[in-house]
N, C-alpha and C positions, 0 to 999 in steps of 0.2 A: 618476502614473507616466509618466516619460518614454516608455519602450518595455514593451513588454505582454508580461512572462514566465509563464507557468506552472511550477508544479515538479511534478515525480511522481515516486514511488517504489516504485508498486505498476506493476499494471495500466498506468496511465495512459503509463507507460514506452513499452512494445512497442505498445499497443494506444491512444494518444491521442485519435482518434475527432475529430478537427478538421484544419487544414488548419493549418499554421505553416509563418514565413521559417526557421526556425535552431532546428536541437537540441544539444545543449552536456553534457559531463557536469558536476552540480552536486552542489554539497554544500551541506548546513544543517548548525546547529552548533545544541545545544537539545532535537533531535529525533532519536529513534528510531523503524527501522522495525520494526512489533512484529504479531503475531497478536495484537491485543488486542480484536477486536472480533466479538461473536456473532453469530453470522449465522442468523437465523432463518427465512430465504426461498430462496438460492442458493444455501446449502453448508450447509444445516443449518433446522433449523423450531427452535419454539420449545419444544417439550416437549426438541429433543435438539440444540441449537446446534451451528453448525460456527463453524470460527474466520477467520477475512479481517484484512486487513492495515490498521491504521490507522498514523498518526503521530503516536507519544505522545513524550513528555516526557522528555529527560534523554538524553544519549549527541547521535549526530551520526549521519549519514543522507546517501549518496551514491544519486542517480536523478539524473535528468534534466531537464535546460528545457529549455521551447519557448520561443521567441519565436515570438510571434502579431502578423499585420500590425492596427497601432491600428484600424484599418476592422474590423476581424473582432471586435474586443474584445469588443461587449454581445451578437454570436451565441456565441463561447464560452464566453462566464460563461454566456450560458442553458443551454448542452450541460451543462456542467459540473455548476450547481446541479442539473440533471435527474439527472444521473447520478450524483452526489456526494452528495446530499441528502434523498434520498428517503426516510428515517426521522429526519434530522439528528442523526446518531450522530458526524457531523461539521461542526466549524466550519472556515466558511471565514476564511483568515490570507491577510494579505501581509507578508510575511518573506523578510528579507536571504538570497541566494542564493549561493556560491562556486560560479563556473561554471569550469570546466579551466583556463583558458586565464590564470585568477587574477581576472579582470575579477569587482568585485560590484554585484549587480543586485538588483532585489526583484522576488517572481515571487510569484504567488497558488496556494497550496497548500491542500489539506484537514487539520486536524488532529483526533484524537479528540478529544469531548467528554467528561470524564471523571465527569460528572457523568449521561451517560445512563445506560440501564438496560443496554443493549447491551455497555457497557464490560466489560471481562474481566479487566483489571487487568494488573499483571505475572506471567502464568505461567512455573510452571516447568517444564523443559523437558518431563518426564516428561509433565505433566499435559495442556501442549498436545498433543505426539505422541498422547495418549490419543484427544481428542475430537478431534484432525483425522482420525483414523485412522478412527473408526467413522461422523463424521457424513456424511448426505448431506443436498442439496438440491434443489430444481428444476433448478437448471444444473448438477447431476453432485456426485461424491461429491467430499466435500472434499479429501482426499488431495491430488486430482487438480489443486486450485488449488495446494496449497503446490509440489507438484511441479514444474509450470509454470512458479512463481513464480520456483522457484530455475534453472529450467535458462536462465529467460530475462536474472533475473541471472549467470549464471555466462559467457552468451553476449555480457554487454555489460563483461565484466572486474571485474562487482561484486560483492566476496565480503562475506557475509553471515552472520558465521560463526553466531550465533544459531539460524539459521533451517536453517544445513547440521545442527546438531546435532538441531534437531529432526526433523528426516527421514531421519538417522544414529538416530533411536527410535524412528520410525512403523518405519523395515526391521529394529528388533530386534522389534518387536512382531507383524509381520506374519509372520516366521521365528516368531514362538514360538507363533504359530496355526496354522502348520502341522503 
């Protein structure tokens, strides 16, 4: 790679956790951003999963690039694999990037592994609203990531409509427990 992009779609958005020249809004084309992955540690255990954000297969996906200065390159693959890899529920990709401005680049992104056990596949909406709603984990109840998720999309002009829908079901579900 000529210049050193990362892509993010989740987390890695608001919360990058490295130092970069340039953030850019981008788009993949391939990949959706999806609740497809169980989370059995931070938003959920393994007897009652909670669900977290991977980048699966089919549809297109608007987040963000960093450009990372080339010197920095082998510290934030290592930040990354630490932080990205720790069950290897995902693989790391380098894929074609549409950044705003039209310029395309290729940026190193995580994608679900569809072959792990963690995979959750394609839910429907119902079914995620279900187990985001009730799981928790060590870093807090799940809700409270999709929540985040969306308000910190909706603060960078990215609408999501999948994800609006499923948290337009977590507040019919929450309303019909009370």
């Amino acid at each position: 790679m000529d210049e050193f992009w990362v892509f993010g779609y989740g987390s890695l958005m608001w919360n990058p956790g490295f130092a970069y020249l340039e953030r850019a809004p981008a788009h993949v084309h391939g990949y959706r951003r999806a609740l497809c992955v169980r989370s059995w540690v931070h938003r959920g255990s393994e007897a009652a999963p909670g669900l977290v954000l991977g980048l699966d297969r089919g549809g297109s996906c608007r987040g963000i690039a960093f450009r990372v200065d080339e010197g920095e390159q082998d510290a934030v693959l290592d930040y990354l694999r630490e932080r990205e890899l720790v069950t290897h529920v995902y693989k790391e990709r380098v894929m074609p990037v549409a950044l705003g401005n039209g310029r395309r680049v290729k940026a190193v992104t995580y994608v679900i592994d569809r072959e792990h056990r963690q995979y959750a596949g394609a839910l429907a909406i119902a079914e995620a609203a279900r187990i985001v709603h009730s799981a928790h984990g060590k870093s807090g109840p799940n809700d409270a990531y999709v929540l985040n998720t969306l308000a910190h999309l909706k603060e960078m002009g990215i609408r999501d409509h999948w994800l609006e829908q499923v948290v337009a079901e977590m507040e019919r579900i929450r309303q019909a427990a009370e």
